[in-house]
N, CA and C atoms as a LAMMPS dump frame, in Angstrom:
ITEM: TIMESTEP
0
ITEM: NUMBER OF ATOMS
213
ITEM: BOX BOUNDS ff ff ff
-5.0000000000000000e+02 5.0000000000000000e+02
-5.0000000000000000e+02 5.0000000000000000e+02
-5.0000000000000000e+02 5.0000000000000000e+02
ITEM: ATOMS id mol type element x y z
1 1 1 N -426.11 -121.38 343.983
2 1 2 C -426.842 -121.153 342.758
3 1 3 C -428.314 -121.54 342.922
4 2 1 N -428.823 -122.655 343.664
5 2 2 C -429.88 -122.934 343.779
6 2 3 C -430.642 -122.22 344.556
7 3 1 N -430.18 -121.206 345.727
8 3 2 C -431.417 -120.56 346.434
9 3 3 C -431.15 -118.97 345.422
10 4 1 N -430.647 -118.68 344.736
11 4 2 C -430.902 -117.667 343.425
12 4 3 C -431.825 -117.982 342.8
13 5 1 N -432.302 -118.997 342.15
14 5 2 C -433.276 -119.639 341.621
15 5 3 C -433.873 -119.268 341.765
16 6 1 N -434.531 -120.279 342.867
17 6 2 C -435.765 -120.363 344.173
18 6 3 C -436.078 -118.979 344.234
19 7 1 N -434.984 -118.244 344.816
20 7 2 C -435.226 -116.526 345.18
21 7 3 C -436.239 -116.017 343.807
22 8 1 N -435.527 -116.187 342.631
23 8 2 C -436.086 -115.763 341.212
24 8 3 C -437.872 -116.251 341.232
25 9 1 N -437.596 -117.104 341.37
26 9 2 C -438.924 -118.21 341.559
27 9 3 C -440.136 -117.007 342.199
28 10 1 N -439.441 -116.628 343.668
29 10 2 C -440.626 -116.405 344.327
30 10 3 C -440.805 -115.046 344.085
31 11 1 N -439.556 -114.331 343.94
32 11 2 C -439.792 -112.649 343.058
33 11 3 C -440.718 -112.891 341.779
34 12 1 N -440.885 -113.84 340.884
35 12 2 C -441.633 -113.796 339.915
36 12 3 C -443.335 -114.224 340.525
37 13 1 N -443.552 -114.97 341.074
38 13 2 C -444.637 -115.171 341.427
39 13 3 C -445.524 -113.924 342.428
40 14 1 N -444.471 -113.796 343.096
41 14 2 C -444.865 -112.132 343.57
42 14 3 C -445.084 -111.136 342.79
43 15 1 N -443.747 -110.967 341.866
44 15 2 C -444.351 -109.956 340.749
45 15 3 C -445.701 -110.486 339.952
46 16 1 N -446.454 -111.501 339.477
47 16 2 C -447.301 -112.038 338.897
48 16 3 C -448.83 -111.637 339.711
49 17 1 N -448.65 -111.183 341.098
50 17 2 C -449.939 -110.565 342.346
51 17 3 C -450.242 -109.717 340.98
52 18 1 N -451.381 -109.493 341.151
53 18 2 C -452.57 -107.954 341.187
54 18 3 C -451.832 -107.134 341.715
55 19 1 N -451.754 -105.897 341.673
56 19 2 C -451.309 -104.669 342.639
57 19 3 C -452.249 -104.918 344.243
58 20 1 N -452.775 -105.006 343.869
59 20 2 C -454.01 -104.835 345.395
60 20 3 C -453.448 -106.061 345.813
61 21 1 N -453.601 -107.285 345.713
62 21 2 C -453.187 -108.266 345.998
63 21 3 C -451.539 -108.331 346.703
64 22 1 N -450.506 -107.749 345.979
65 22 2 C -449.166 -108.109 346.179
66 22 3 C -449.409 -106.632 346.98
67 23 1 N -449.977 -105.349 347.575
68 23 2 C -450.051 -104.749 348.784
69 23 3 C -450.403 -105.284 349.707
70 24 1 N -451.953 -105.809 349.709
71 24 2 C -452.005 -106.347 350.739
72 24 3 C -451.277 -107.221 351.704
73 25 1 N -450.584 -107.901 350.692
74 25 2 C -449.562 -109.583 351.368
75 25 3 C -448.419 -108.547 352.078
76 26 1 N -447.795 -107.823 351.289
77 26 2 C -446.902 -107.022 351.677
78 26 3 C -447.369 -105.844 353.335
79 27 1 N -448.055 -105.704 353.327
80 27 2 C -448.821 -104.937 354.441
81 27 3 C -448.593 -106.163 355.412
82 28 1 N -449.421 -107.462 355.407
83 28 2 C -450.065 -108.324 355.784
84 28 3 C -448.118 -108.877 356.483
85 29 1 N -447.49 -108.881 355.578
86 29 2 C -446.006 -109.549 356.134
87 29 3 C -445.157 -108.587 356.871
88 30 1 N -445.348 -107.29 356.578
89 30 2 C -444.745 -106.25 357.788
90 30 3 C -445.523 -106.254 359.417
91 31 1 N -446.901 -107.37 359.336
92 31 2 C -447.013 -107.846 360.538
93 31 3 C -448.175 -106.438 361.053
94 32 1 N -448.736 -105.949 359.88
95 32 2 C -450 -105.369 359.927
96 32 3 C -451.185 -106.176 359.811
97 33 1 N -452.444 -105.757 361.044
98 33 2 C -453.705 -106.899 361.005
99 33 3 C -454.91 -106.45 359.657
100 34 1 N -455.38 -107.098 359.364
101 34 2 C -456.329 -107.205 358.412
102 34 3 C -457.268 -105.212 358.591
103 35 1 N -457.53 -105.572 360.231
104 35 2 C -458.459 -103.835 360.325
105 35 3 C -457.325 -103.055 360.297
106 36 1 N -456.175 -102.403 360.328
107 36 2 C -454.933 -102.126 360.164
108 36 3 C -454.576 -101.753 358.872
109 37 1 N -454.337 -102.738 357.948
110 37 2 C -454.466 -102.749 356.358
111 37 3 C -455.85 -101.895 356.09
112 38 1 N -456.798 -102.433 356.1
113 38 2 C -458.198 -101.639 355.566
114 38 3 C -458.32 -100.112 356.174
115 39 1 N -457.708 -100.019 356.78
116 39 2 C -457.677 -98.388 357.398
117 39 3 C -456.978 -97.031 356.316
118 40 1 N -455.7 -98.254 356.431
119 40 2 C -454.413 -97.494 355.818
120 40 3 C -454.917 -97.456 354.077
121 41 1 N -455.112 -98.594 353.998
122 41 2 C -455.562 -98.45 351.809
123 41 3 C -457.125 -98.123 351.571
124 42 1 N -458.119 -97.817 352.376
125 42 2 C -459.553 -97.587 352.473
126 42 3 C -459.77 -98.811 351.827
127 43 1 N -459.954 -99.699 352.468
128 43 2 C -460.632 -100.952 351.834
129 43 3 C -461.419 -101.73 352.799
130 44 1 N -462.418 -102.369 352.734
131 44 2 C -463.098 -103.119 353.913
132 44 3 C -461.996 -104.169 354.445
133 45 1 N -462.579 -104.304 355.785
134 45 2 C -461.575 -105.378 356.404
135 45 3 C -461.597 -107.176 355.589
136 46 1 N -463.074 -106.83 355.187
137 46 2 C -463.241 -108.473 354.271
138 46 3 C -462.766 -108.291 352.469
139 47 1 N -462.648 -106.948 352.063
140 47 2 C -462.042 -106.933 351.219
141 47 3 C -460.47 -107.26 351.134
142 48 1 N -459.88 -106.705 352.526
143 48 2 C -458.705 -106.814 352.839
144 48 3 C -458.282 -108.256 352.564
145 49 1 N -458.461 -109.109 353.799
146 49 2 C -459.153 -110.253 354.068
147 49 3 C -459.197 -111.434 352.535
148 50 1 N -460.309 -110.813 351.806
149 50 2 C -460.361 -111.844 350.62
150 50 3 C -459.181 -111.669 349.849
151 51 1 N -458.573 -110.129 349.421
152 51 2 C -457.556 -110.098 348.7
153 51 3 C -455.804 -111.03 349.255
154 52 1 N -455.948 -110.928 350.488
155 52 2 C -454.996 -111.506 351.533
156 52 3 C -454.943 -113.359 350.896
157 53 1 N -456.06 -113.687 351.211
158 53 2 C -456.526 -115.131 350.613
159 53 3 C -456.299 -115.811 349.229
160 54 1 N -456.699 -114.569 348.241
161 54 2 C -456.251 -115.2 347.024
162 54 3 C -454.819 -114.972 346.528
163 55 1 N -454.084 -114.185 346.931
164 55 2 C -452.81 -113.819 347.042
165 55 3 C -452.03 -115.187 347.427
166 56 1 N -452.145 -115.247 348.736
167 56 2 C -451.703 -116.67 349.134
168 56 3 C -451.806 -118.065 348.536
169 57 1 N -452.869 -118.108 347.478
170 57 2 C -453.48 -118.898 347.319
171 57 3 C -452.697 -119.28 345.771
172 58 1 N -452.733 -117.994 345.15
173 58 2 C -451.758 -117.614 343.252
174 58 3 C -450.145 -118.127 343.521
175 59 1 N -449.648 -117.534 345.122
176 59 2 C -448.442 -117.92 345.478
177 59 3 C -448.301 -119.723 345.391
178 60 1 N -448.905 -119.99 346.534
179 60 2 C -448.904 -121.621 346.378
180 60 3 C -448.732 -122.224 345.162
181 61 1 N -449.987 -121.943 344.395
182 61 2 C -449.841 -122.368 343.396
183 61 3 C -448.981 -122.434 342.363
184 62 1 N -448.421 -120.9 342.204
185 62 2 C -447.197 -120.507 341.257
186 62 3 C -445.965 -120.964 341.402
187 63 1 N -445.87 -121.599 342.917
188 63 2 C -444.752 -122.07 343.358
189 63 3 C -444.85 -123.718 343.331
190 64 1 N -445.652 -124.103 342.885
191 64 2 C -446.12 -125.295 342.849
192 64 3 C -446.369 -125.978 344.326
193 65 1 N -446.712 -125.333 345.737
194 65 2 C -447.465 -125.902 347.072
195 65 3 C -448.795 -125.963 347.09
196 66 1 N -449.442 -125.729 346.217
197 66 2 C -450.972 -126.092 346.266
198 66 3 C -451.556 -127.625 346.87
199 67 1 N -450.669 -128.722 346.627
200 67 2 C -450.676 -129.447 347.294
201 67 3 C -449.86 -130.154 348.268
202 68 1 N -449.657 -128.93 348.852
203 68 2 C -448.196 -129.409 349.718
204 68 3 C -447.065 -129.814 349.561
205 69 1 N -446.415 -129.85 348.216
206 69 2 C -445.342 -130.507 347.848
207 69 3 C -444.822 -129.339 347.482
208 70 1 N -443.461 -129.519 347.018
209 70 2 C -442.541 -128.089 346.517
210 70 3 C -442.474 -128.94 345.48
211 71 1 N -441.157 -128.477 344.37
212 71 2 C -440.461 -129.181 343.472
213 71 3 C -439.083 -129.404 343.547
């Protein structure tokens, strides 16, 4: 029951991305590189890049690891 949760947990925080944001991560986790991504969605590689960053960043947080701790 508890990694259902958790699972719920991180499907919601994912669903909670930007569109651009929750592509990129998704691009970014099928183990596509930053110039790779920006090719495929026409986006600069530092657009890529920044969107990649704050993505990661909404996750942590939403999941409560922003400071390294879980719950």
């Amino acid at each position: 029951m508890e990694l259902r949760e958790e699972e719920a947990r991180v499907y919601s925080a994912l669903a909670s991305l930007p569109p651009t944001q929750r592509r990129v991560l998704a691009w970014s986790l099928d183990g596509f590189t930053a110039s790779e991504v920006s090719a495929e969605l026409g986006m600069t590689t530092e657009a890529v890049r920044q969107n990649l960053s704050r993505a990661r960043a909404r996750l942590k947080d939403r999941l409560g690891l922003a400071n390294g701790g879980g719950q």
